[in-house]
PDB file as gemmi writes it, atoms N, CA and C in Angstrom:
CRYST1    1.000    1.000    1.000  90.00  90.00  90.00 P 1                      
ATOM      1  N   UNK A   1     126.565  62.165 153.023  1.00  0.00           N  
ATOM      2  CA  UNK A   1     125.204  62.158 152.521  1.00  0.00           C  
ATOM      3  C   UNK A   1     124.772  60.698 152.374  1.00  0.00           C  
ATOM      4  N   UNK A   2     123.559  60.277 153.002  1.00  0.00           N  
ATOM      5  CA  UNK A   2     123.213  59.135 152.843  1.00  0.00           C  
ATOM      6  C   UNK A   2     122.524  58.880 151.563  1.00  0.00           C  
ATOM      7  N   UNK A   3     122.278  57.475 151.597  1.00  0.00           N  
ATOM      8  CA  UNK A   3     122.122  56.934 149.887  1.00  0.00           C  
ATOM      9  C   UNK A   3     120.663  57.254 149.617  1.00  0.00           C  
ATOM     10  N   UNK A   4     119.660  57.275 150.512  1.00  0.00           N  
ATOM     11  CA  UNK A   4     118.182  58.348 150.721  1.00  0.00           C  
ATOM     12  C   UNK A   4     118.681  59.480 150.194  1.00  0.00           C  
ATOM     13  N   UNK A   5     119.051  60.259 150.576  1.00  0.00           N  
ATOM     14  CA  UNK A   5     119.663  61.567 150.409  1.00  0.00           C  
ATOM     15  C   UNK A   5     119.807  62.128 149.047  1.00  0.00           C  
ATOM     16  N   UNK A   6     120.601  61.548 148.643  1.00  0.00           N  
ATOM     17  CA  UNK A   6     121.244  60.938 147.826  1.00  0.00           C  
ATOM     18  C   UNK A   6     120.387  60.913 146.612  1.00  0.00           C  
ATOM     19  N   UNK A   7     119.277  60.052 146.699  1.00  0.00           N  
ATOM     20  CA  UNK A   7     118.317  59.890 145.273  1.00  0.00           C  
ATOM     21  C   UNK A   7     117.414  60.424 145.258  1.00  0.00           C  
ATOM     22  N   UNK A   8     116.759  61.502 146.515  1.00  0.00           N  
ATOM     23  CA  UNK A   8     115.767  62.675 146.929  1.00  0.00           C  
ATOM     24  C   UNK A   8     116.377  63.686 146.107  1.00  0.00           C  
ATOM     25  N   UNK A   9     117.799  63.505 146.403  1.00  0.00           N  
ATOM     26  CA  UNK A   9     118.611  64.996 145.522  1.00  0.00           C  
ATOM     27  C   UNK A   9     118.208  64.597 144.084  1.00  0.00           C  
ATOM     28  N   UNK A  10     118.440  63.576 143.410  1.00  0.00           N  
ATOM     29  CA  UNK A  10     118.595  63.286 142.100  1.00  0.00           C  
ATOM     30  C   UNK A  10     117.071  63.732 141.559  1.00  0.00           C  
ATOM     31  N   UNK A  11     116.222  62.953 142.428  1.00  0.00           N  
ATOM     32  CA  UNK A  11     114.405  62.869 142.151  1.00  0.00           C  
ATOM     33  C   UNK A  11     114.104  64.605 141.975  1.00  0.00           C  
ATOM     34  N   UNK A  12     114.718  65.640 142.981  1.00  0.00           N  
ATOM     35  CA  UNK A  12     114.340  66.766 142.882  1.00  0.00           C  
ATOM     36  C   UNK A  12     114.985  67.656 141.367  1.00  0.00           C  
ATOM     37  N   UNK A  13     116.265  66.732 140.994  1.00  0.00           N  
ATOM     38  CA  UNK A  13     117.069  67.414 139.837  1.00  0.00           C  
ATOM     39  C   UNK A  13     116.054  66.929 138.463  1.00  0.00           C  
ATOM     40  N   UNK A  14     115.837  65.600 138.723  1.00  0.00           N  
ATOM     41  CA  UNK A  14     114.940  65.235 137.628  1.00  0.00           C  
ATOM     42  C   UNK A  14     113.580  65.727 137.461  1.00  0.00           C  
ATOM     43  N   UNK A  15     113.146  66.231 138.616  1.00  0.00           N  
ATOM     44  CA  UNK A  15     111.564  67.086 138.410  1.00  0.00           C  
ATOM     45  C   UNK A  15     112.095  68.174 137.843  1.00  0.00           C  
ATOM     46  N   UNK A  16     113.455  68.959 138.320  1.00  0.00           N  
ATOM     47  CA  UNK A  16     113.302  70.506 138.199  1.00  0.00           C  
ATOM     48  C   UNK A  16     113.531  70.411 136.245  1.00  0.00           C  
ATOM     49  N   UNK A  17     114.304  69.094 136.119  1.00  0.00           N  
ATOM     50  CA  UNK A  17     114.880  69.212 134.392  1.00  0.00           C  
ATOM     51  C   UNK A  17     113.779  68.706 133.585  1.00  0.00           C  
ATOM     52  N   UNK A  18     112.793  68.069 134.121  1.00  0.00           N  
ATOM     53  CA  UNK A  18     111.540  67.585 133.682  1.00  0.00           C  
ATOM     54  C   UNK A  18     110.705  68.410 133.319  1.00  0.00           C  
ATOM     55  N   UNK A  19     110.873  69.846 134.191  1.00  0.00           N  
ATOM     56  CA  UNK A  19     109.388  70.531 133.982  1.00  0.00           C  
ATOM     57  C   UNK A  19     110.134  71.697 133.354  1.00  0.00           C  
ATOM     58  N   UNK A  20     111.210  71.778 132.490  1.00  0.00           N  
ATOM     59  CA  UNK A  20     111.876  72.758 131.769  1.00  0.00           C  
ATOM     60  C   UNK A  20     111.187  72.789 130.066  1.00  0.00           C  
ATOM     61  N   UNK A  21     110.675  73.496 130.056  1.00  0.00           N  
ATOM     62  CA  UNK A  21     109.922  73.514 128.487  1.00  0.00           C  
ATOM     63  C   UNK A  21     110.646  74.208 127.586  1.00  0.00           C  
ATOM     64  N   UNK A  22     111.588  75.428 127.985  1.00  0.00           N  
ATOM     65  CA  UNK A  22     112.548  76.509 126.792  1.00  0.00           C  
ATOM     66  C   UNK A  22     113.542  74.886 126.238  1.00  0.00           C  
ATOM     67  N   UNK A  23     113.441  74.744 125.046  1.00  0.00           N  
ATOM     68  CA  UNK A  23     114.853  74.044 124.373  1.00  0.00           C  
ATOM     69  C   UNK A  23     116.266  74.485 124.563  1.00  0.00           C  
ATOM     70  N   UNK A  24     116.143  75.793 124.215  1.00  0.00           N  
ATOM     71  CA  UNK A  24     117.464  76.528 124.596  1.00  0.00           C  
ATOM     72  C   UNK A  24     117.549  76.239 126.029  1.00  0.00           C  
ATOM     73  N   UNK A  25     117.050  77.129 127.061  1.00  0.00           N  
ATOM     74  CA  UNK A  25     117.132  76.735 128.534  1.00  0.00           C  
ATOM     75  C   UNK A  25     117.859  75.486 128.629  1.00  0.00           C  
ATOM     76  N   UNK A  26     117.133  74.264 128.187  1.00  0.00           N  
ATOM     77  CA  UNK A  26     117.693  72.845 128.541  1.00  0.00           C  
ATOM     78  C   UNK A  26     118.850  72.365 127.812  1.00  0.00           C  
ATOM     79  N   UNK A  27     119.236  72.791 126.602  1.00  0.00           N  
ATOM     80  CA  UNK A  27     120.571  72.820 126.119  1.00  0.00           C  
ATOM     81  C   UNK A  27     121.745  73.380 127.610  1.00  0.00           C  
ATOM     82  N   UNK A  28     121.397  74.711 127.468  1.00  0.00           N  
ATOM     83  CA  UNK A  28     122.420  75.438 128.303  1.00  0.00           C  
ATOM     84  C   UNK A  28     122.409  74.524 129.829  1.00  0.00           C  
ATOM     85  N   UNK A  29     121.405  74.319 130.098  1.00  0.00           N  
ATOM     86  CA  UNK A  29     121.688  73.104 131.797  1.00  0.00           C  
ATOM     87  C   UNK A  29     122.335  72.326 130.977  1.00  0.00           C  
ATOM     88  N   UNK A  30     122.460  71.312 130.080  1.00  0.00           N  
ATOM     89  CA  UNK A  30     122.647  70.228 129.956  1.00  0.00           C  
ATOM     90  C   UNK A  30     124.116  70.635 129.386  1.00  0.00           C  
ATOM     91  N   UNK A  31     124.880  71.627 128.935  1.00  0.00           N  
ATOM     92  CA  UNK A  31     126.198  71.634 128.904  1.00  0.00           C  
ATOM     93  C   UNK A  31     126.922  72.615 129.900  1.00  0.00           C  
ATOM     94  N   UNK A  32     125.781  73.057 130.865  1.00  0.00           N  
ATOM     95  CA  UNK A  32     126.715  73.233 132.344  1.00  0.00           C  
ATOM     96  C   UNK A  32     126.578  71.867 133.255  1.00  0.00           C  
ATOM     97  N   UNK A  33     125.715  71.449 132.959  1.00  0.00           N  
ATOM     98  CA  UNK A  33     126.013  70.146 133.610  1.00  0.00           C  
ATOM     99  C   UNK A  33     127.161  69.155 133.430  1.00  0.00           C  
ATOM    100  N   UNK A  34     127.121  68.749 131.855  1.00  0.00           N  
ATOM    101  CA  UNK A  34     128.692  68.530 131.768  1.00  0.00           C  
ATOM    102  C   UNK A  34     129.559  68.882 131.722  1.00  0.00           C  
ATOM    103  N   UNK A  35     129.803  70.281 131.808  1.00  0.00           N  
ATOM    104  CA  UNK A  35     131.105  71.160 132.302  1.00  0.00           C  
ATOM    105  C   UNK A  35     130.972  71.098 133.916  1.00  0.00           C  
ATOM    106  N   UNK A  36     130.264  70.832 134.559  1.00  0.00           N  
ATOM    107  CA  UNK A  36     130.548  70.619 136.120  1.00  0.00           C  
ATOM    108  C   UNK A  36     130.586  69.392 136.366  1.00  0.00           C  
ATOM    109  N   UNK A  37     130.422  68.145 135.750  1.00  0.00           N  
ATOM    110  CA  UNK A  37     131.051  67.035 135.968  1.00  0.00           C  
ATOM    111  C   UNK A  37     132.313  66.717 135.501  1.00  0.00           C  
ATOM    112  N   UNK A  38     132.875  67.582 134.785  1.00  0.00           N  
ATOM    113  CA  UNK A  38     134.284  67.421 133.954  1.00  0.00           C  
ATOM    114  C   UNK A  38     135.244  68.103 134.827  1.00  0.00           C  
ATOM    115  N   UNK A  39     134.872  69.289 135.808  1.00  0.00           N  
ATOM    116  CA  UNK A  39     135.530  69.845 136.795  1.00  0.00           C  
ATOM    117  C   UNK A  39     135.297  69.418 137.683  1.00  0.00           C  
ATOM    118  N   UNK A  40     134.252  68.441 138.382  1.00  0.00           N  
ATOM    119  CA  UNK A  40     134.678  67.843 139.672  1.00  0.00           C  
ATOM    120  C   UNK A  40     135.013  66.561 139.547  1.00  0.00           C  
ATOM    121  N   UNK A  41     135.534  66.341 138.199  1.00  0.00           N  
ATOM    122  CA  UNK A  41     136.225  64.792 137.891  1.00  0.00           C  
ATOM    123  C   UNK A  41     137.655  65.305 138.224  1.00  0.00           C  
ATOM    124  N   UNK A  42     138.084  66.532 137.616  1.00  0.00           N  
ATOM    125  CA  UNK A  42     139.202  66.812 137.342  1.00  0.00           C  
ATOM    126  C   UNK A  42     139.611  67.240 138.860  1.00  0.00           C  
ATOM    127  N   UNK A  43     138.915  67.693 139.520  1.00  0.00           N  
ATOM    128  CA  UNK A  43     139.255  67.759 141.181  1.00  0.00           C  
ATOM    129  C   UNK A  43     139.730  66.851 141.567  1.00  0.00           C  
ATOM    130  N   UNK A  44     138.956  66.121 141.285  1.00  0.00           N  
ATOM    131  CA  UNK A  44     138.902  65.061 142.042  1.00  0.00           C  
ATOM    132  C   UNK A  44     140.799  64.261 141.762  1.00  0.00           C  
ATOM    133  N   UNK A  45     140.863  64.253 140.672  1.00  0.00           N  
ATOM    134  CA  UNK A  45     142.085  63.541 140.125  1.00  0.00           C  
ATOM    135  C   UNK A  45     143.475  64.419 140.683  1.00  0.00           C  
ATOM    136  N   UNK A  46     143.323  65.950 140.903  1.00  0.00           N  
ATOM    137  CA  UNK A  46     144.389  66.583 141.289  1.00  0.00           C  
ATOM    138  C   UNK A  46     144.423  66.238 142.924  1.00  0.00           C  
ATOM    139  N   UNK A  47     142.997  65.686 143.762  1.00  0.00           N  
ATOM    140  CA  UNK A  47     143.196  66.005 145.217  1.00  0.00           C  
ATOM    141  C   UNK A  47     143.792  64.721 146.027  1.00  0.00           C  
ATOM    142  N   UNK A  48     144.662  64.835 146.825  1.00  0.00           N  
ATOM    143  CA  UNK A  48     144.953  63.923 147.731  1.00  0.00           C  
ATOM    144  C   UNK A  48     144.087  63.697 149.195  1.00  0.00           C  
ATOM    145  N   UNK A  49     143.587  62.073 148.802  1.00  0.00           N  
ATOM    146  CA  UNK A  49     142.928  61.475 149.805  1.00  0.00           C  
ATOM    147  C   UNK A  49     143.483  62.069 151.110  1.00  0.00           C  
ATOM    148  N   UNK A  50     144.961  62.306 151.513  1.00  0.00           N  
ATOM    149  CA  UNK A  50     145.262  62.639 153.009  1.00  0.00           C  
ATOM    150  C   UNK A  50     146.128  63.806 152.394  1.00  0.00           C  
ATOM    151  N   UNK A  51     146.265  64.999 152.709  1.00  0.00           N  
ATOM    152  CA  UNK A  51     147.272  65.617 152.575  1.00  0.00           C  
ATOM    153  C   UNK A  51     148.004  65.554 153.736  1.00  0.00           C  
ATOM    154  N   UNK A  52     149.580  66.114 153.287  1.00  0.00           N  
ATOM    155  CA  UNK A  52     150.905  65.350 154.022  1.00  0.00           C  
ATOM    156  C   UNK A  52     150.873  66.533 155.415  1.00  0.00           C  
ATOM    157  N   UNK A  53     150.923  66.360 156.368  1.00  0.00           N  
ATOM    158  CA  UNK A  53     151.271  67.676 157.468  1.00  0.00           C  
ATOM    159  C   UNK A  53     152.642  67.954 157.385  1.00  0.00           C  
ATOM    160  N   UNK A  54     152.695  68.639 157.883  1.00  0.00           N  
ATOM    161  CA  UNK A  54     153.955  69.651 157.720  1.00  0.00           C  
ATOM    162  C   UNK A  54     154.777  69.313 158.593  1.00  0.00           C  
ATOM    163  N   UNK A  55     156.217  68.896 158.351  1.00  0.00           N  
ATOM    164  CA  UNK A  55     157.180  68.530 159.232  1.00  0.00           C  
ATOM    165  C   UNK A  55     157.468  69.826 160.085  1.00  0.00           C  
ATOM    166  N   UNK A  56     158.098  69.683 161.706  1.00  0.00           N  
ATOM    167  CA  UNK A  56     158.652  70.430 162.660  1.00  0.00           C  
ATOM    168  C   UNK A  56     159.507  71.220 161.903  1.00  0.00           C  
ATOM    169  N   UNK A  57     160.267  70.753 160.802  1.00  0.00           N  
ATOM    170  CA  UNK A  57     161.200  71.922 160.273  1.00  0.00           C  
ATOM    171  C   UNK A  57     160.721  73.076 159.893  1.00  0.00           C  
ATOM    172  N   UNK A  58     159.604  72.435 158.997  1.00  0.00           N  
ATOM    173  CA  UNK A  58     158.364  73.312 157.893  1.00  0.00           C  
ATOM    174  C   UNK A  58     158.280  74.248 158.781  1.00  0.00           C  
ATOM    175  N   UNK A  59     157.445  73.663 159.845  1.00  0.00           N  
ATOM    176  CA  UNK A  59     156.344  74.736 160.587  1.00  0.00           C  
ATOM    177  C   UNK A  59     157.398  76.127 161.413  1.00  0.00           C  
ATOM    178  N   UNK A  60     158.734  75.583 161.687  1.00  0.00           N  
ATOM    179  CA  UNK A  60     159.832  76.677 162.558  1.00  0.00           C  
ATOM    180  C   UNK A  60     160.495  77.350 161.386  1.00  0.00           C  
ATOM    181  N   UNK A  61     160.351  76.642 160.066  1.00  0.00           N  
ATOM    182  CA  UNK A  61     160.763  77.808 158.652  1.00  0.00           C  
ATOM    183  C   UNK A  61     159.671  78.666 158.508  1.00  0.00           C  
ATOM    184  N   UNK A  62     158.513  78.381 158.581  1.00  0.00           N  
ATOM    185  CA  UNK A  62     157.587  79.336 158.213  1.00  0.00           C  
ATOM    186  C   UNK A  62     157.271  80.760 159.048  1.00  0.00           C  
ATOM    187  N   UNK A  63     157.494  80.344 160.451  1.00  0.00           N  
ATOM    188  CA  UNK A  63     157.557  81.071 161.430  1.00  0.00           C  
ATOM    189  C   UNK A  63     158.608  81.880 161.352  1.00  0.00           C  
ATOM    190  N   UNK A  64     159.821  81.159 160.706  1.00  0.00           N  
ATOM    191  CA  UNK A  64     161.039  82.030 160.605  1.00  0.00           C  
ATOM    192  C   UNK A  64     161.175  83.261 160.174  1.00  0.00           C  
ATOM    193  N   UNK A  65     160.084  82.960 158.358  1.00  0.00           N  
ATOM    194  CA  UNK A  65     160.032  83.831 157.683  1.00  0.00           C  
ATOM    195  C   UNK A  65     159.290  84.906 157.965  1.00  0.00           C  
ATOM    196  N   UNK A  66     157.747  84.043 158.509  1.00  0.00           N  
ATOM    197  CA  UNK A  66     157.085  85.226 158.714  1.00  0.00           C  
ATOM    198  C   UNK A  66     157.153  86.224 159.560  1.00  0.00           C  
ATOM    199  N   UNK A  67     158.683  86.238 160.996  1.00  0.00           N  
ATOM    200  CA  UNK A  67     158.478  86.908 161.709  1.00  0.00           C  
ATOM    201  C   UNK A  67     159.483  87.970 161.125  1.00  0.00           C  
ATOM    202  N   UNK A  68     160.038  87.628 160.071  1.00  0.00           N  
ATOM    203  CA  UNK A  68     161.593  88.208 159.406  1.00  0.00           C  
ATOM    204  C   UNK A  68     160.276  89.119 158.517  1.00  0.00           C  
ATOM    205  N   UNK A  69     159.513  88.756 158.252  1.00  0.00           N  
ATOM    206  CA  UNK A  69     158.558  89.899 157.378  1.00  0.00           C  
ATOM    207  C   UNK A  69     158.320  90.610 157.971  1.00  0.00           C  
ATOM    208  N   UNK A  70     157.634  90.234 159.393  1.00  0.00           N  
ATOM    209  CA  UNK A  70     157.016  91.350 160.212  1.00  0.00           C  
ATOM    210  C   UNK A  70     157.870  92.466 160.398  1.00  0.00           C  
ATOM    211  N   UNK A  71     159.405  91.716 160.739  1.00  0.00           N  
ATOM    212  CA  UNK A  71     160.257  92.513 161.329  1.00  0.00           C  
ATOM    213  C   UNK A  71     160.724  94.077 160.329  1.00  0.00           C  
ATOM    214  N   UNK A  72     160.624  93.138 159.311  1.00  0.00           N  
ATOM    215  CA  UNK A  72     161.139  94.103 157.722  1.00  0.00           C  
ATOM    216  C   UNK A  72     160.189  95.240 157.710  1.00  0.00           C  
ATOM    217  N   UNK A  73     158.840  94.856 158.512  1.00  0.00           N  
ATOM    218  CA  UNK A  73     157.721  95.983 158.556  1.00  0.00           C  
ATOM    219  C   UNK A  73     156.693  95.878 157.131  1.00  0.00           C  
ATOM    220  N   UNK A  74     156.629  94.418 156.122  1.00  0.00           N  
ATOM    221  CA  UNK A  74     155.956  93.959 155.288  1.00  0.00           C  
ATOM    222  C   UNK A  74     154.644  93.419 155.519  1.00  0.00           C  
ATOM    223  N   UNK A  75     153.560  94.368 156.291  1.00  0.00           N  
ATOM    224  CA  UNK A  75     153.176  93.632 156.865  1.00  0.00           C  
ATOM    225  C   UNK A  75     151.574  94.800 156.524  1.00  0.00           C  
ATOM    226  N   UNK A  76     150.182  94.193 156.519  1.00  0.00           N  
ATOM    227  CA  UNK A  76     149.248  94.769 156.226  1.00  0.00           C  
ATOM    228  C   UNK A  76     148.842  95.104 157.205  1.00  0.00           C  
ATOM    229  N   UNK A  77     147.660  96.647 157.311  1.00  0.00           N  
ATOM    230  CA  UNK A  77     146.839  96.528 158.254  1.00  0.00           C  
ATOM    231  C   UNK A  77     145.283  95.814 157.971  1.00  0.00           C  
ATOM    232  N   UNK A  78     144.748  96.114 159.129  1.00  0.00           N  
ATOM    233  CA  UNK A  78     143.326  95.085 159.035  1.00  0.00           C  
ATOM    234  C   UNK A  78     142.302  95.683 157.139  1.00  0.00           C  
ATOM    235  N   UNK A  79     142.492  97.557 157.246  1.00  0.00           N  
ATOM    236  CA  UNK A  79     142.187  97.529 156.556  1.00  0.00           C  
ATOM    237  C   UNK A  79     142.582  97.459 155.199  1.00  0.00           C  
ATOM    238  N   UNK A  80     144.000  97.440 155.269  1.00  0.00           N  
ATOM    239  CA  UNK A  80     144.537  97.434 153.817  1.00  0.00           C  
ATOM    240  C   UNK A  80     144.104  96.299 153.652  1.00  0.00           C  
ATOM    241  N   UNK A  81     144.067  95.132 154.325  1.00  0.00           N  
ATOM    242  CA  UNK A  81     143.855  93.746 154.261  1.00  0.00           C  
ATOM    243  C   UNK A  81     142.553  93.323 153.585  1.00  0.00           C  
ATOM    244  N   UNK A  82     142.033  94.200 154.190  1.00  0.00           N  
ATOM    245  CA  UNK A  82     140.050  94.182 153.837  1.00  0.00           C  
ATOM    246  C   UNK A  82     140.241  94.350 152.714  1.00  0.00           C  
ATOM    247  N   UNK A  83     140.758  95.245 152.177  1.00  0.00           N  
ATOM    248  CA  UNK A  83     140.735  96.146 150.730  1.00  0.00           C  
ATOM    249  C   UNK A  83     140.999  95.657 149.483  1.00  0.00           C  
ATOM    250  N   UNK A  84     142.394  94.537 150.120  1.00  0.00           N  
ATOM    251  CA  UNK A  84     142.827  93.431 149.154  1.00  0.00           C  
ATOM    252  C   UNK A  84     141.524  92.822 148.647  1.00  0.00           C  
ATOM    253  N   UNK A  85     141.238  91.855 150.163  1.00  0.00           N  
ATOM    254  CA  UNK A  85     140.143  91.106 149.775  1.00  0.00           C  
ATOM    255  C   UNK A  85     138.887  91.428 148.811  1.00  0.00           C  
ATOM    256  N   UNK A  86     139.028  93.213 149.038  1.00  0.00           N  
ATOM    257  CA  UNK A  86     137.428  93.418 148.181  1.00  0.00           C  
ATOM    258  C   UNK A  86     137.700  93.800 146.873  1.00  0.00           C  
ATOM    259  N   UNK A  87     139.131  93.688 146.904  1.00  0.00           N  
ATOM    260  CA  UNK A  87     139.334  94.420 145.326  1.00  0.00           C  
ATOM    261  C   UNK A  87     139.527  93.009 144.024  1.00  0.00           C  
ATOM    262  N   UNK A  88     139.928  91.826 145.289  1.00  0.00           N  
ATOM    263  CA  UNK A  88     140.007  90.690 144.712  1.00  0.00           C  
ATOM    264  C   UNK A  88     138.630  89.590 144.367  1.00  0.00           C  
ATOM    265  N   UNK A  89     137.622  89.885 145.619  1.00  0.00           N  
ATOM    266  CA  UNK A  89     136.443  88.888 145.585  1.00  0.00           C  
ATOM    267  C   UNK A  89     135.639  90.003 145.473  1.00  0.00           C  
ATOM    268  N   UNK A  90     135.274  90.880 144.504  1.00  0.00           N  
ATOM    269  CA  UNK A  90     134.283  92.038 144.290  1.00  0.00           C  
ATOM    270  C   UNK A  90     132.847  91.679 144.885  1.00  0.00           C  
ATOM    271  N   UNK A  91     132.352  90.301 144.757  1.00  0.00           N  
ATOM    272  CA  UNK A  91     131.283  89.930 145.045  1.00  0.00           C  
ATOM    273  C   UNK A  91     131.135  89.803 146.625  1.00  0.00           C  
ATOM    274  N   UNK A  92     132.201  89.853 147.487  1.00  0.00           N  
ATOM    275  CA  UNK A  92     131.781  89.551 148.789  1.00  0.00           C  
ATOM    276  C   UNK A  92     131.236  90.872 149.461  1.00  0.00           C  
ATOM    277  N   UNK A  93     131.342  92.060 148.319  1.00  0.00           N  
ATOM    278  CA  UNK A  93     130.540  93.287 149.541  1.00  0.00           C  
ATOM    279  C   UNK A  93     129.841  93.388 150.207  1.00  0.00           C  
TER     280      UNK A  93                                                      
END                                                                             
């Protein structure tokens, strides 16, 4: 995002918090706002600039296992698979 960009975003955050008249309303932005700068600080501090790739061993262990699953017959179909997903992210229906 360029540094234009950048202060168009800010200019549009400051109109939208500008023209907020409820007190309450602007309380509640103003401590989700700092609860979402406190979590993408804290991202930020857990994430690595490069993550490491996976050594040749890694990648022929993983394969190892996963074909030793297949083999075991541990293994989902498309829709059990779906099912996971919808029972887990309810919102993606």
């Amino acid at each position: 995002m360029s540094s234009m960009e950048l202060n168009a975003l800010r200019g549009e955050l400051a109109h939208d918090i500008l023209n907020i008249e409820d007190i309450e309303v602007l309380k509640e932005v103003k401590r989700s706002l700092h609860q979402i700068i406190a979590q993408a600080k804290d991202g930020m501090k857990n994430k690595s600039s490069h993550p490491r790739p996976y050594t040749l061993e890694e990648i022929y262990s993983r394969i190892a296992e996963s074909e030793a699953q297949i083999t075991a017959g541990n293994v989902l179909t498309i829709e059990e698979a779906n099912a996971e997903v919808r029972k887990q992210l309810p919102w993606l229906k």
